[in-house]
C-alpha positions in Angstrom: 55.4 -25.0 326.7 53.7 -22.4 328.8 49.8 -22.1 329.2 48.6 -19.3 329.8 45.1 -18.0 331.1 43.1 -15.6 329.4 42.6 -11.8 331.4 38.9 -11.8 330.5 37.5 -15.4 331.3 40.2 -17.6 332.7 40.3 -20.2 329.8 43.6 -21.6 328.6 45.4 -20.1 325.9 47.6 -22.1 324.1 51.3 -21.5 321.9 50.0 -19.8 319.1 46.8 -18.4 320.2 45.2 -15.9 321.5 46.1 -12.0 321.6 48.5 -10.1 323.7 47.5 -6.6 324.3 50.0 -3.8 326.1 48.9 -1.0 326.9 50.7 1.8 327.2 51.8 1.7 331.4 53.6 -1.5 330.3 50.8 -4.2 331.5 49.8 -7.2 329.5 47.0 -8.8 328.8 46.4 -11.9 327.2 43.2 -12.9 325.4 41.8 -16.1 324.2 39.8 -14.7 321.3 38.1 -11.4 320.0 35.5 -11.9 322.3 36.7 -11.4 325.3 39.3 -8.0 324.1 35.9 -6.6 322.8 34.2 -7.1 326.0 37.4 -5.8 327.4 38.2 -2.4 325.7 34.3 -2.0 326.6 35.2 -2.0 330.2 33.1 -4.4 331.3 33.5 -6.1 334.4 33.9 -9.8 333.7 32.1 -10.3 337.6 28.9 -9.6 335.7 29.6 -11.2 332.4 28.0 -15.3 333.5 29.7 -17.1 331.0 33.3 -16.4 332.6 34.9 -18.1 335.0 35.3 -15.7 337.9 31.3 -15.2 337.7 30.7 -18.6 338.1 32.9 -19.4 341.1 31.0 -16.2 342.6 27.4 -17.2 341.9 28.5 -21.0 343.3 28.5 -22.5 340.1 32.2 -24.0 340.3 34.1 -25.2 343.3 36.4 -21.6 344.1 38.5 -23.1 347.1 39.7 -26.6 346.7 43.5 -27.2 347.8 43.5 -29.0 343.9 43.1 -25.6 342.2 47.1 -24.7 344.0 48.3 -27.1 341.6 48.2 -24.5 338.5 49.5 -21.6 340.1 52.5 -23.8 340.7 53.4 -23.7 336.7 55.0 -20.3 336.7 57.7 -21.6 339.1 60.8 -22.5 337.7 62.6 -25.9 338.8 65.6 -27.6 338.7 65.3 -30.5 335.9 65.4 -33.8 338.1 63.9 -37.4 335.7 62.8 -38.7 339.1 60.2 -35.6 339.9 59.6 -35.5 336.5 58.1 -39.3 336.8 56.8 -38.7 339.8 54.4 -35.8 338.6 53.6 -37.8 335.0 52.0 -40.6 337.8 50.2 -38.1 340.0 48.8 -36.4 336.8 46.1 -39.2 336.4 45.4 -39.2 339.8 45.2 -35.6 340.8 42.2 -35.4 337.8 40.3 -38.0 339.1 40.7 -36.4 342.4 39.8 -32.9 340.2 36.6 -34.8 339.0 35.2 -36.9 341.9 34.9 -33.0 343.9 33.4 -31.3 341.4 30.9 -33.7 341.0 30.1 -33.8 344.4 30.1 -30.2 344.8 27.4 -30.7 342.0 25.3 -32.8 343.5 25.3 -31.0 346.7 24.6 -27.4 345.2 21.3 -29.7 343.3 20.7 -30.8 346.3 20.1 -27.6 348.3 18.5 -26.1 345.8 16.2 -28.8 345.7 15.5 -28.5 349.7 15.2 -24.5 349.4 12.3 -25.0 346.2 11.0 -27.8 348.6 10.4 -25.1 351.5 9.2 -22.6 349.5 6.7 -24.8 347.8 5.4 -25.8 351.5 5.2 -22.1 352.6 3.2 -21.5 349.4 0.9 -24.5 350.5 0.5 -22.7 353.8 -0.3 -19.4 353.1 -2.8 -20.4 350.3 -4.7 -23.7 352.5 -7.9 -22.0 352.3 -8.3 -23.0 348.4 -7.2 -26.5 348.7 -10.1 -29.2 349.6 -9.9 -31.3 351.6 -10.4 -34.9 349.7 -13.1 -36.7 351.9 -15.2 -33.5 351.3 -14.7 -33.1 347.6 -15.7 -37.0 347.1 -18.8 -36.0 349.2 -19.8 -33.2 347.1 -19.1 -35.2 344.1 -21.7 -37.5 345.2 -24.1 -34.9 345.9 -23.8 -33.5 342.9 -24.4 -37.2 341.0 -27.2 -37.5 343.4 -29.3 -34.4 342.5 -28.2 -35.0 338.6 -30.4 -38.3 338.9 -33.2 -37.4 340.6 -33.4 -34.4 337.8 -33.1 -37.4 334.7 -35.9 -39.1 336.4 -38.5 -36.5 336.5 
């Protein structure tokens, strides 16, 4: 059973789906749905389109080089049938997606994690450039008490 990835945005197409579109120098393309053969014969540039998969490893979005990701390309090789390598690989399937999943969360948490930091600085730079409308507390308790001051003194007369 062979897999294959869509032209457009990457995803997996699966026996039976999908569309298969030649044109007429003899290259294929394969589409997962309408969508993406619309956006296609459009000639848009799927770099610019954000929900696809190649725009998302470019913005940072998804991990883009991770020695895991060499594991798919090795599908369209053919090999020789052997029942030990076949058990071998039905074992390491488990484990190579928890490998798979323990990255790209990390890579997750560190991309929050800068972003957090860089909204951090620029929050502080704000606070900087803009100090003259902040007061200071011990001065706006004063004033505070000024201002009750001179309200009583005005009830009483």
């Amino acid at each position: 059973m062979r897999i294959n990835k869509c032209w457009f945005c990457s995803s997996s197409i699966y026996p039976g789906h999908g569309v298969k579109y030649v044109r007429s120098d003899c290259t294929v393309f394969n589409f997962c749905r309408g969508k993406c053969m619309k956006l296609f014969k459009k000639r848009l540039n799927p770099r610019k389109i954000k929900w696809t998969k190649i725009h998302r490893k470019i913005a940072n979005k998804e991990l883009a080089d991770d020695p895991i990701l060499g594991f798919e390309k090795r599908v369209h090789i053919p090999a020789i049938y052997n029942r030990e390598v076949l058990l071998s690989t039905l074992d390491a399937i488990p484990k190579i997606a928890a490998i798979k999943q323990r990255r790209e969360d990390i890579f997750v948490s560190n991309r929050i994690l800068s972003k957090q930091e860089e909204s951090k600085e620029r929050d502080l730079k704000f606070i900087e450039k803009y100090q003259r409308l902040l007061v200071p507390v011990s001065k706006d308790k004063e004033a505070m008490r000024a201002m009750k001051k001179k309200e009583e003194r005005f009830e009483f007369n």
